[in-house]
N, C-alpha and C positions, 0 to 999 in steps of 0.2 A: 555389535550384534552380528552375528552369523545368516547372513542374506546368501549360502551357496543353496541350503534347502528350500524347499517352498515351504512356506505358511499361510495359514490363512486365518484372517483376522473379519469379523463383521461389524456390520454396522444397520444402524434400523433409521430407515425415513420417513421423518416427522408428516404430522398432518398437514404442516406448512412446509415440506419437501424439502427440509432441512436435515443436514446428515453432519454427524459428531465423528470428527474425524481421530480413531484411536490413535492412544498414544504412543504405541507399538509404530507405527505408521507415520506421525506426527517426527519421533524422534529420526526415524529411518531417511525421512525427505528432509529431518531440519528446517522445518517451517514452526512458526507458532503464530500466536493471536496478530492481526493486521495483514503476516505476509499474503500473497497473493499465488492461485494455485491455476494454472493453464489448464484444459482438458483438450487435449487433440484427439480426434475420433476420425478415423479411418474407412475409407470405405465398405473394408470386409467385416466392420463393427465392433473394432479392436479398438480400446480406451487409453492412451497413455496422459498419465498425470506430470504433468510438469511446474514442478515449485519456483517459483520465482519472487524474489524479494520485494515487496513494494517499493517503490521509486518516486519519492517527492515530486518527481520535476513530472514525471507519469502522473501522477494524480490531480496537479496543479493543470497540465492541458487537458485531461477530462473534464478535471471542473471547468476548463473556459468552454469547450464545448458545449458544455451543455449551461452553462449561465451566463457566457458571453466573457470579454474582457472588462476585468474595472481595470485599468490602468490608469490613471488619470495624468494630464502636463501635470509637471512642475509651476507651481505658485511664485509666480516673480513676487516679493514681498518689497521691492525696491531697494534703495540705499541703505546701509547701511545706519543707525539711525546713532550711534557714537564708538566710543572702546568697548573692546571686549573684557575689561576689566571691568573688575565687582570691588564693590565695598568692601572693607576686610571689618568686619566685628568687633570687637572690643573686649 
């Protein structure tokens, strides 16, 4: 895609302030459905979008943030309780 001219591309927001982001735009950032999209806004009211990929380990300390840690100890189960060999079938 030739990004030296400008274009411009729209979009309509939803009653629930929800915006479809074209695909023009979409393929241009290299984002799709899950990634995660940054908005920096500037003092003089200038908007840059910045695409950034979702990050497992990003998403896993949100969730504890907001639901806590489940981590739980390790379960001593004791001894050992024989071989770790099985019956072979017949």
């Amino acid at each position: 895609m030739n990004t030296n001219n400008p274009m411009t591309v729209r979009s309509k927001i939803t009653s629930k302030n929800q915006v479809t982001i074209p695909k023009t735009v979409r393929d241009l950032l290299e984002v799709k459905s899950s990634d995660m999209i940054e908005w920096k806004i500037e003092p003089n009211g200038k908007v840059t979008i910045i695409p950034s990929k979702a990050d497992l380990w990003q998403i896993v300390d949100e969730q504890e943030k907001k639901f806590g840690n489940l981590d739980t100890p390790e379960i001593d189960w004791g001894e050992d309780a024989g071989s770790e060999e099985f019956d072979k079938w017949s």
